[in-house]
C-alpha positions as CSV (number, residue, x, y, z in Angstrom):
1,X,-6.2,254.7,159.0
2,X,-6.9,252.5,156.0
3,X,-7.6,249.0,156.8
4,X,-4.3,246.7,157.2
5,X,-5.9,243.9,154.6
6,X,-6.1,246.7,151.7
7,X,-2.8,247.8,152.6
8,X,-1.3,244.6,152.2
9,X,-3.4,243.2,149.4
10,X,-1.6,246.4,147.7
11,X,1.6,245.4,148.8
12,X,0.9,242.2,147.2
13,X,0.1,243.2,144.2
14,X,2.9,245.2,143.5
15,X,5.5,242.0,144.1
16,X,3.4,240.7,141.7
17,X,3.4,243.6,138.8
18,X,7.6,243.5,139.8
19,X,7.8,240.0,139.7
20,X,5.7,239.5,136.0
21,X,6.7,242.9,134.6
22,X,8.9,241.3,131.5
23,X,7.5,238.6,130.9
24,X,4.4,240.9,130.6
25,X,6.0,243.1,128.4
26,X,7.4,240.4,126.4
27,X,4.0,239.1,125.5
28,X,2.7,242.5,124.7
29,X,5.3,242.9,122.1
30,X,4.3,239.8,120.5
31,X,0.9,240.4,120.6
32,X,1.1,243.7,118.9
33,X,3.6,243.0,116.4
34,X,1.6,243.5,113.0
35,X,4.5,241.7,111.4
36,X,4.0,238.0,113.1
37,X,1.3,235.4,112.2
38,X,-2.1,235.6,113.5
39,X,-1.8,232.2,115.1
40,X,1.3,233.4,116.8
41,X,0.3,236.5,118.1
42,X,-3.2,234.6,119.5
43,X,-0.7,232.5,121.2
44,X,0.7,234.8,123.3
45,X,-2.7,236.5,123.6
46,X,-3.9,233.6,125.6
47,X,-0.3,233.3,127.8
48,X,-0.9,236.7,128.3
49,X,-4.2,236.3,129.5
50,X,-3.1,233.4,132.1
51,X,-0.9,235.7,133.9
52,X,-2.4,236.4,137.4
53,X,-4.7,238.9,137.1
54,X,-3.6,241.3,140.2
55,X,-0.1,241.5,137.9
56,X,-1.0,244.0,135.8
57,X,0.4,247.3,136.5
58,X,-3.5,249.4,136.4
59,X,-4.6,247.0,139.6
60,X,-2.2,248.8,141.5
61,X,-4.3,251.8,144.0
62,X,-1.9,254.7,145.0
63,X,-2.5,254.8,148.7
64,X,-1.0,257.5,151.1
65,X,2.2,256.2,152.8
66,X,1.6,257.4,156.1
67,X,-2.5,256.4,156.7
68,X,-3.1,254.2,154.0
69,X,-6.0,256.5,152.9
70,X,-6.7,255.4,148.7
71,X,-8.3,259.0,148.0
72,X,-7.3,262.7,147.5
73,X,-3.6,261.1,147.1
74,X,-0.6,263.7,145.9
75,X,1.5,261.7,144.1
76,X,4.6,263.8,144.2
77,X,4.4,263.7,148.1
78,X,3.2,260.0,148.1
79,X,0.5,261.1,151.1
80,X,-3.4,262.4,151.0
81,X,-4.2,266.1,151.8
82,X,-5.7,264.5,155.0
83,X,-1.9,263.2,156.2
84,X,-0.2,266.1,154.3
85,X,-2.5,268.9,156.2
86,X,-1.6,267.5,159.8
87,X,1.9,266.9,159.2
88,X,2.1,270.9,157.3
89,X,0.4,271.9,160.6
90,X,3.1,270.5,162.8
91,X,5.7,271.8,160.8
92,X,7.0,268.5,159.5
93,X,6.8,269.3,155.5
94,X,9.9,271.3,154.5
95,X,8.4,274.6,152.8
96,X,4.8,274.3,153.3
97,X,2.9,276.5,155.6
98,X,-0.7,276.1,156.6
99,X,-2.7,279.3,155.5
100,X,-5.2,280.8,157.6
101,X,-6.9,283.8,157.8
């Protein structure tokens, strides 16, 4: 199990990417509009750059939903191989059977 701090500092950052998302993409659009001033586009550059860090969609880690585990994550099933493996093994994943021979 992941610690609770990293889990919720995730959690955190994603209200924040949700909460800044167009405003964010709003200033991106200005700043790479070829068309507008220099000045202008600087402008928004530095608003940009203002924006809380942690609200940029890359600072977001993809973390398993069931352990909170931030490596060897599937994103289609949203868990790590760790969490997927145990839960295949008890039968709880619809259509995936543990190998062994």
């Amino acid at each position: 199990m992941a610690k609770t701090s990293s889990v919720e500092k995730n959690n955190r950052r994603r209200k924040l990417v949700d909460q800044y998302a167009a405003k964010r993409q709003a200033l991106k659009a200005i700043v790479m509009d070829k068309s507008l001033p220099i000045e202008e586009r600087f402008r928004a550059q530095l608003k940009l750059s203002a924006l809380p860090r942690n609200s940029a969609k890359i600072r977001i880690r993809n973390r398993c939903e069931v352990t909170g585990r931030p490596r060897a994550y599937y994103r289609k099933l949203k868990m790590s191989r760790i969490a997927l493996r145990e839960l295949g093994s008890l039968g709880a994943v619809p259509g995936l059977v543990k190998s062994s021979w």
